[in-house]
C-alpha positions in Angstrom: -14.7 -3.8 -8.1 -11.8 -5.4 -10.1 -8.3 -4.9 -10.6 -9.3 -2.8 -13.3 -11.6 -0.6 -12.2 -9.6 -0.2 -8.8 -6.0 0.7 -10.8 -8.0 3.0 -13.1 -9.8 4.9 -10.2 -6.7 5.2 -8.3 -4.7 6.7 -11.6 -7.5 9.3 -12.1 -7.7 10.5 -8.4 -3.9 11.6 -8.6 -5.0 12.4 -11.7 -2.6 10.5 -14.3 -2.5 9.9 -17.5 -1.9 5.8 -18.6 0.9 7.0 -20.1 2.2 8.7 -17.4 1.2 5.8 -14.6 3.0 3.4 -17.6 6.7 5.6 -17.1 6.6 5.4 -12.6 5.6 1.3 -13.4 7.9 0.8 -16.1 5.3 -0.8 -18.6 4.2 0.5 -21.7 1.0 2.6 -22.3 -0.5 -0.6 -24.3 -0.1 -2.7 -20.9 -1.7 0.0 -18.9 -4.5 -0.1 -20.5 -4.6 -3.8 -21.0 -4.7 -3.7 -16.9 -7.1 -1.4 -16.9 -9.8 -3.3 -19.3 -8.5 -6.0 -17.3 -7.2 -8.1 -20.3 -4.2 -9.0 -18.4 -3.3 -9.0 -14.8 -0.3 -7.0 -13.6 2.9 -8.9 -12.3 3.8 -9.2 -8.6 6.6 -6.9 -9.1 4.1 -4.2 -10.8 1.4 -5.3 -8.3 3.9 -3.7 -5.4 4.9 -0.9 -7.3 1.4 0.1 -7.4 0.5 -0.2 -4.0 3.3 1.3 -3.1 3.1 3.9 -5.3 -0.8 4.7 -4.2 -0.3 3.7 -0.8 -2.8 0.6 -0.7 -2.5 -2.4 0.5 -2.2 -5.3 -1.9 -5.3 -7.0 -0.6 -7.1 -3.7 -1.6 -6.2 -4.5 -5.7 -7.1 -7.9 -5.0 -10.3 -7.9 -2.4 -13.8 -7.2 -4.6 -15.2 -6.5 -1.5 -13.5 -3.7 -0.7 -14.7 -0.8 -2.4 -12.3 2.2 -0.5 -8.6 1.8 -0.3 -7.7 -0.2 3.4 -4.4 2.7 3.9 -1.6 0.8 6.1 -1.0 4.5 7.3 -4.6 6.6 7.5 -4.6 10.1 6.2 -4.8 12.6 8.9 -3.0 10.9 11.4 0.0 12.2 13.2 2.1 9.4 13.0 1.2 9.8 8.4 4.6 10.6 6.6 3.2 11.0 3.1 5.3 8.4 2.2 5.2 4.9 0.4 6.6 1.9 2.3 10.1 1.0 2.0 10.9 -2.7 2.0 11.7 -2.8 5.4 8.4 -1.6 6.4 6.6 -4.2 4.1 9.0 -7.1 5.2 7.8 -6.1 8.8 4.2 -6.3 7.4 4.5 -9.7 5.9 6.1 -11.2 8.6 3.6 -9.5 11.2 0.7 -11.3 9.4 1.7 -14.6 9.8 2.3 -14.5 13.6 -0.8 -15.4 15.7 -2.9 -13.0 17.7 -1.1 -13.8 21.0 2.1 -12.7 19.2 0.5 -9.9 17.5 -0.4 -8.2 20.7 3.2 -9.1 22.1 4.9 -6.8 19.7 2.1 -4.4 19.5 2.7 -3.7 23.3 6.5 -3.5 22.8 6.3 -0.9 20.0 4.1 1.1 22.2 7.0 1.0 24.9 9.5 2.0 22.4 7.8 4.8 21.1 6.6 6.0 24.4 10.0 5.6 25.4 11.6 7.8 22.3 8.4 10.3 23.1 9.6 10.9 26.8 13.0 10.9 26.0 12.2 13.4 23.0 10.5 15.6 25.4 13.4 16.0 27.5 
């Protein structure tokens, strides 16, 4: 699935209108739909804002070959605020992807110390 398709399925499963998608991007109705027939490509800044503003990753708008949105945060989960990333969060993301495995699983273990930590603590 394209850009397209993927921006236009996400604005009808809120459901919004192109016009009203246009307003929380801060493009005009004619560029929505432009994106949507895939006439022109969205700009990094507006590329953000919608994954942010749907909750998908930015590999999901870009990746053909992923046909359901790849949430950061799964629905259903406890841990699931119901809200976008701030750009802490997606700082921590990008620099998270660029370590290697090794270091990956380093700072996974820690944040599972920290927040079994706060968890205990919490209980108390």
């Amino acid at each position: 699935m394209d850009i397209g398709k993927k921006i236009k399925t996400l604005r009808l499963a809120k459901p919004l209108t192109q016009n009203e998608l246009a307003g929380i991007l801060g493009v005009s109705k004619s560029t929505m739909s432009n994106y949507e027939r895939n006439i022109s490509t969205p700009d990094p800044d507006t590329i953000i804002k919608l994954a942010s503003y749907f909750n998908v990753s930015v590999d999901y708008l870009f990746n053909d070959g992923m046909d359901k949105p790849k949430d950061l945060i799964k629905e259903g989960n406890s841990y699931n605020t119901g809200k976008a990333l701030d750009k802490d969060e997606w700082n921590a993301i990008y620099y998270y992807r660029r370590l290697s495995d090794e270091q990956r699983d380093y700072i996974k273990g820690q944040m599972i110390q920290l927040y079994q930590k706060s968890s205990s603590s919490n209980k108390s």
